[in-house]
C-alpha positions in Angstrom: 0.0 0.0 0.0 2.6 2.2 0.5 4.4 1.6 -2.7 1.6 2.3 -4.4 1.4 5.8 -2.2 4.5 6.4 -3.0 4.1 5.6 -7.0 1.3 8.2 -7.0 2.7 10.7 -5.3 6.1 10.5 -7.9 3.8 10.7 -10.9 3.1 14.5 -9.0 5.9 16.5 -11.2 7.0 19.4 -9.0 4.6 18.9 -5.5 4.0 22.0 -3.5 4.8 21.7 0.2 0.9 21.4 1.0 1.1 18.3 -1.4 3.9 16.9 0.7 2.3 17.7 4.3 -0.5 15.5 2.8 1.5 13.0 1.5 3.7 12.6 5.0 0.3 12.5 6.4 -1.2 10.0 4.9 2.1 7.7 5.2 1.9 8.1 8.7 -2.1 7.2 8.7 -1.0 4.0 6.9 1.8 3.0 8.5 -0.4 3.6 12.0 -3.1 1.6 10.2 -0.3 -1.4 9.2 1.0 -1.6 13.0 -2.7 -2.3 14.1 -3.5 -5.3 15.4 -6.4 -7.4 13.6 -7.6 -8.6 16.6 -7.8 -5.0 17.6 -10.3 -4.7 14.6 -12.2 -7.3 16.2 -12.0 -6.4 20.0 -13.2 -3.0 18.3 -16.1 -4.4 16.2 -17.2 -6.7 19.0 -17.4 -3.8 21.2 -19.2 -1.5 18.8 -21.7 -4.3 18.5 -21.8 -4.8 22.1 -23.0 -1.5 22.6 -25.8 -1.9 20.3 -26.7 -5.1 22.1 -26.8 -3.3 25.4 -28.5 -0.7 24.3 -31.4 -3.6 22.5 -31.0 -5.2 26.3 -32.0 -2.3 27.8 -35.4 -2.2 25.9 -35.6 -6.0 26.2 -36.0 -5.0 29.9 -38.1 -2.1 29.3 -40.8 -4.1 27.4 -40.8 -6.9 30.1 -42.0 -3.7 32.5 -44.4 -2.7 30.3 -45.9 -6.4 29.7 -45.6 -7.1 33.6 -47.2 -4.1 34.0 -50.7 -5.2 32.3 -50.8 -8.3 34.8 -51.4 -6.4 38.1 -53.9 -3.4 38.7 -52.7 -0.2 37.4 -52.6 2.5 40.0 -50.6 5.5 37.8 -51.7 7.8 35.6 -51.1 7.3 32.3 -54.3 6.2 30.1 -54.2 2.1 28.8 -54.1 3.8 25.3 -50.7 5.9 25.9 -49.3 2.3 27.6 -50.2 0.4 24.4 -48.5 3.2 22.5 -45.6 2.8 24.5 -45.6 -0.7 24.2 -45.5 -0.4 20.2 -42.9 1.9 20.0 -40.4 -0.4 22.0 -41.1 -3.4 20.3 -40.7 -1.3 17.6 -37.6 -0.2 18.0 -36.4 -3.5 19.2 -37.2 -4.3 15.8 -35.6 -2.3 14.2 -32.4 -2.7 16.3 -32.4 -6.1 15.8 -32.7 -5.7 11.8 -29.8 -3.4 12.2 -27.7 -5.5 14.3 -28.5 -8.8 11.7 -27.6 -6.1 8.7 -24.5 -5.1 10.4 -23.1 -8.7 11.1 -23.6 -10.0 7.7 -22.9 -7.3 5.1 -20.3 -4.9 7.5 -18.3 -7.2 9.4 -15.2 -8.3 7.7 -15.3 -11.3 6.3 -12.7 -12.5 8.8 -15.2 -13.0 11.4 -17.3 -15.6 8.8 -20.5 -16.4 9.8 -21.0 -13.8 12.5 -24.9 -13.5 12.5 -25.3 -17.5 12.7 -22.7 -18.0 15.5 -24.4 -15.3 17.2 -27.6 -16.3 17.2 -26.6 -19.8 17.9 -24.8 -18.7 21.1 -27.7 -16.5 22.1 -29.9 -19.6 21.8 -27.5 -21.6 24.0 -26.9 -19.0 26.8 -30.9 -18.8 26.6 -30.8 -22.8 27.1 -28.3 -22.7 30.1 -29.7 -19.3 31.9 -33.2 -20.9 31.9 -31.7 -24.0 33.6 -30.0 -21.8 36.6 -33.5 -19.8 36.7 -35.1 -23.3 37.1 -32.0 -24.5 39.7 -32.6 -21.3 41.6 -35.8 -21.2 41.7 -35.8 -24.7 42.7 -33.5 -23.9 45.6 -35.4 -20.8 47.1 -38.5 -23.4 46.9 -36.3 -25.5 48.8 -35.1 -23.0 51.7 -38.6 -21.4 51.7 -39.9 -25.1 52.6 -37.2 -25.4 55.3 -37.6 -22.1 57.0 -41.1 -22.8 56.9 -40.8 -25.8 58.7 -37.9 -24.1 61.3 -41.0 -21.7 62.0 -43.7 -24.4 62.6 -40.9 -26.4 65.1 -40.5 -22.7 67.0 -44.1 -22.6 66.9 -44.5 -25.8 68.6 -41.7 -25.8 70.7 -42.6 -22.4 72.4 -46.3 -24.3 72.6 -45.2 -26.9 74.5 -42.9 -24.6 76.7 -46.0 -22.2 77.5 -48.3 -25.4 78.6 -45.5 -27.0 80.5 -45.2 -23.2 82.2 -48.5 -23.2 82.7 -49.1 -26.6 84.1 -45.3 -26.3 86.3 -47.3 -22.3 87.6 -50.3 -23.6 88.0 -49.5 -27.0 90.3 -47.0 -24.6 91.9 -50.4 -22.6 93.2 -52.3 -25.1 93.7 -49.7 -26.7 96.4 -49.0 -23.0 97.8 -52.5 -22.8 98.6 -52.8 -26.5 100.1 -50.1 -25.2 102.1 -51.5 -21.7 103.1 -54.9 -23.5 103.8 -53.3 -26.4 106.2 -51.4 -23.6 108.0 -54.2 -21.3 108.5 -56.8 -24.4 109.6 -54.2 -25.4 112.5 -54.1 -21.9 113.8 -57.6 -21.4 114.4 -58.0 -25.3 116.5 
């Protein structure tokens, strides 16, 4: 590339020193460009792309609101027709962004990368897969440590029970033999 710079700029009969600034610049802008690293190019891509992804998260989550939203009672103040509205336009845009984002990995990304939009949906699917299965294993554990606290409660319960009735029974004998006593002691002093 920088021969054929060079070749053009030589075919130039007498340059003027803006000519050569221009030239100098650009060799430097190439040379910078050869010294990159392609992975670089990638990290940079992936990044770019990473940002749009975040951005397409980000009103993933928005339009989850919006639909959990619809399942309880509505106490704000926006009318059902704006929400709808609202609900278009994200899934709208989602849409859109996701068009964008399929355009952008098949036609713009260098050819380097191959198959970009099939490995990425592919992956997408599999971390789907695998974060549905630790929803499910989490969810399965809470279930299991609600149960047991549950059960920690109702043994509490029961234990204070019995505790109280003992209490009661251990206070109430404890009475009942005080007042035997008080009543023999105050029958021998009146004989």
């Amino acid at each position: 590339m920088l021969d054929d710079l060079k070749s053009q700029f030589n075919k130039i009969a007498d340059p003027t020193p803006a000519q050569k600034m221009q030239y100098n610049a650009e060799v430097q802008r190439v040379q910078e460009i050869a010294k990159a690293d392609p992975d670089d190019v990638f990290t940079d891509i992936g990044n770019q792309l990473g940002v749009l992804l975040d951005a397409q998260d980000q009103l993933g989550k928005a339009l989850l609101a919006e639909e959990l939203e619809t399942t309880t009672v509505y106490k704000g103040t926006d009318s059902i027709g704006r929400r709808a509205l609202r609900r278009i336009i994200i899934e709208s845009r989602l849409n859109t962004m996701m068009s964008d984002l399929r355009e952008m990995m098949v036609y713009q990304a260098p050819p380097e990368l191959g198959s970009l939009w099939h490995r990425y949906e592919t992956t997408v699917e599999r971390i789907y897969k695998q974060q549905e299965i630790a929803r499910i294993e989490e969810l399965r554990m809470a279930q299991i440590a609600a149960a047991k606290r549950r059960r920690m409660i109702a043994k509490f319960r029961e234990n204070v029970t019995w505790f109280g009735a003992v209490l009661f029974v251990t206070i109430w004998l404890i009475s009942v033999l005080i007042l035997i006593k008080t009543s023999k002691t105050a029958s021998h002093g009146f004989y």
